[in-house]
N, C-alpha and C positions, 0 to 999 in steps of 0.2 A: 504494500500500500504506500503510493507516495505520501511525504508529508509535506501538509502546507506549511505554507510560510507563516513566522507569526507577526505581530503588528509591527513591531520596531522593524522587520526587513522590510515588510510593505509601506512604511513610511519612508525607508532609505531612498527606495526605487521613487516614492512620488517624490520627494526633493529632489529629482536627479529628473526628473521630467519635465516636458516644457510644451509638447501638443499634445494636447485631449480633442480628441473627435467626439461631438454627442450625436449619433444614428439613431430612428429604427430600423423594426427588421427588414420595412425595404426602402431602403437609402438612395432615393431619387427614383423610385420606383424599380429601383433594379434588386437583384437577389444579395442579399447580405456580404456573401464571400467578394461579389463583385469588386464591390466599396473598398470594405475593412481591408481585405487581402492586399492590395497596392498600397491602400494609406499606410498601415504599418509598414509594408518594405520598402517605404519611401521618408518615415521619421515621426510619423503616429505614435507615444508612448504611452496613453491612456485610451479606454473605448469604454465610451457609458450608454449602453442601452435604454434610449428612453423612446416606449413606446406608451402611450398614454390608451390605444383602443385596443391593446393585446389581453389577451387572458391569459392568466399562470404557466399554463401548458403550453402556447405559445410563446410566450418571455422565454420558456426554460428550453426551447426549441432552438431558438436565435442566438441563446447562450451557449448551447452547446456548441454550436460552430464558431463564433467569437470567442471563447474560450482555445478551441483548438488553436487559432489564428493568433492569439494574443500568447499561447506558450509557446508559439514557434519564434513570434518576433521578440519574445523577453519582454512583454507591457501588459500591465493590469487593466482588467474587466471592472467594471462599476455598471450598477442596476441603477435605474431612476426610482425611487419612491419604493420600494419593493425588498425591506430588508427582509422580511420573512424569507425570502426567495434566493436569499446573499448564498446559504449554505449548499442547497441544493443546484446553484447551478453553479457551484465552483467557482462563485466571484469572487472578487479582492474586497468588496464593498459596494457600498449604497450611496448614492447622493440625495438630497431632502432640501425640499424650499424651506422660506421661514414661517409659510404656513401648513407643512405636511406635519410634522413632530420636532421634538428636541433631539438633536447628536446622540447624547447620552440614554435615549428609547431608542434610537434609529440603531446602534451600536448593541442594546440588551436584544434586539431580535435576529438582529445579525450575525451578531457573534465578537466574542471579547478581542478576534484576531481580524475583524473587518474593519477596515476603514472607513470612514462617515465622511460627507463632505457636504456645504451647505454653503445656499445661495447669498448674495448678502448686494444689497440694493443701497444703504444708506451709511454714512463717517459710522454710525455706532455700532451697526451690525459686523462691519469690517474691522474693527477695532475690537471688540470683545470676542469676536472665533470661535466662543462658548465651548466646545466639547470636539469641536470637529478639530480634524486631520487635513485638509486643507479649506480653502473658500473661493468660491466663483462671486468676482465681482462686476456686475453689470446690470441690464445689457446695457455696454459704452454706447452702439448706437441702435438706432432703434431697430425691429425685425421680426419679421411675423411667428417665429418659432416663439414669442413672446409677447402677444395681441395682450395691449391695452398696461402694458408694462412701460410707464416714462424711463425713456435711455438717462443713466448718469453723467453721459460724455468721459471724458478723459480726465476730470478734477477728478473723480472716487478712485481710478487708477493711482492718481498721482499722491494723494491719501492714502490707499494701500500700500504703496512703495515703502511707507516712514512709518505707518503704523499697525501692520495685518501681522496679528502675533504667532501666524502658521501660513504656506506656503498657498500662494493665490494667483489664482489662470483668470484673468481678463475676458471675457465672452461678451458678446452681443452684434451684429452684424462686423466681426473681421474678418478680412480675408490680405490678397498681396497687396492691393491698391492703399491700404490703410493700417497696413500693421508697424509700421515706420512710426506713426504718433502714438502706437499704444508702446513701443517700445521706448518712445523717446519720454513714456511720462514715466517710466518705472518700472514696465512690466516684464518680468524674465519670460513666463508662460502663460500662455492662448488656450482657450478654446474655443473650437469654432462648428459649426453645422452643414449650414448651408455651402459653404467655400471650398468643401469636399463633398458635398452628397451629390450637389446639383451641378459640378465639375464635370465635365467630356470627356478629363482623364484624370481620376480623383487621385493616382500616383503622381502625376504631373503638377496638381494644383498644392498638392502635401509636400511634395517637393522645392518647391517655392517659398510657402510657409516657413519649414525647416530650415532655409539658405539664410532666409531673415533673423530669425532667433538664434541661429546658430555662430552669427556674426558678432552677436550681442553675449559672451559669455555667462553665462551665472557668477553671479558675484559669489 
């Protein structure tokens, strides 16, 4: 039986990461493998499954092939909303807005060795980090993956830079045209949706991404 990782390894690998892809399971209308399978061989370090119309048995479907996908390129799985479902599909963790539950619920149904990650919209949500493992702060600008969400722009990035007390991916419409100002406010790591799902050639568009970030070392 393999053994999983436990949280301090899986924190190690998110600190050392800088592109998260959020999909579901059919990412621009194509089949799962399509997507994911480039984007990781091209510089994808995280994949968080969020399907909001799927049912459990379908999540754990989708998982199971991103999982395979994500141990061959060396990068951790994250569920949307769905810690119950952390264990059974072999993920790393769960991510949760600030109004699905608390880190510290998200983490007891998950499990003591999953990582929790949580949205954060405002200076105080970004500042406090609560229980979570790392923090998505956005959306920077605005974007339909988030209908009726006011964008923070680039001040909550530049906020997070000085004061995000664990490890924060910048999200909300980036892609190459624009990731030069989230890099130039602070941000080491992205995440993005559309800039890969809806790409021609989502190796080629992660590609891109990765040149970007990867000019800009982790401090």
């Amino acid at each position: 039986m393999a053994v999983m990782p436990d949280l301090d390894e899986r924190r190690a690998r998110l600190r050392d990461a800088r592109l998260y892809l959020v999909c579901d399971l059919r990412p621009g209308g194509r089949p799962l493998a399509d997507v994911v399978a480039p984007a990781l061989a091209a510089g994808v370090d995280v994949v968080q499954l969020r399907d909001k119309q799927a049912t459990g048995e379908e999540l754990l479907a989708g998982a199971a092939i991103a999982r395979q996908l994500c141990d061959d390129a060396g990068a951790l799985l994250i569920l949307n909303d769905r810690p119950e479902l952390v264990e059974a599909a072999g993920a790393d963790g769960c991510h949760v807005g600030q109004d699905d539950m608390e880190p510290v619920a998200a983490r007891e149904r998950a499990g003591d060795g999953a990582l929790v990650g949580q949205s954060t919209h405002f200076p105080d949500e970004v500042a406090d980090g609560g229980e979570a493992d790392y923090i998505g702060v956005g959306p920077v600008h605005a974007t339909p993956t988030k209908p009726g969400r006011h964008p923070v722009g680039v001040e909550l990035v530049r906020f997070a830079a000085f004061h995000a007390p664990v490890p924060f991916f910048a999200i909300g419409g980036i892609d190459s045209t624009n990731i030069g100002e989230i890099l130039a406010a602070g941000a080491h790591r992205i995440a993005v949706v559309r800039a890969i799902t809806e790409a021609d050639d989502p190796g080629a568009a992660t590609a891109a991404l990765r040149s970007a970030l990867d000019a800009e070392p982790l401090p």
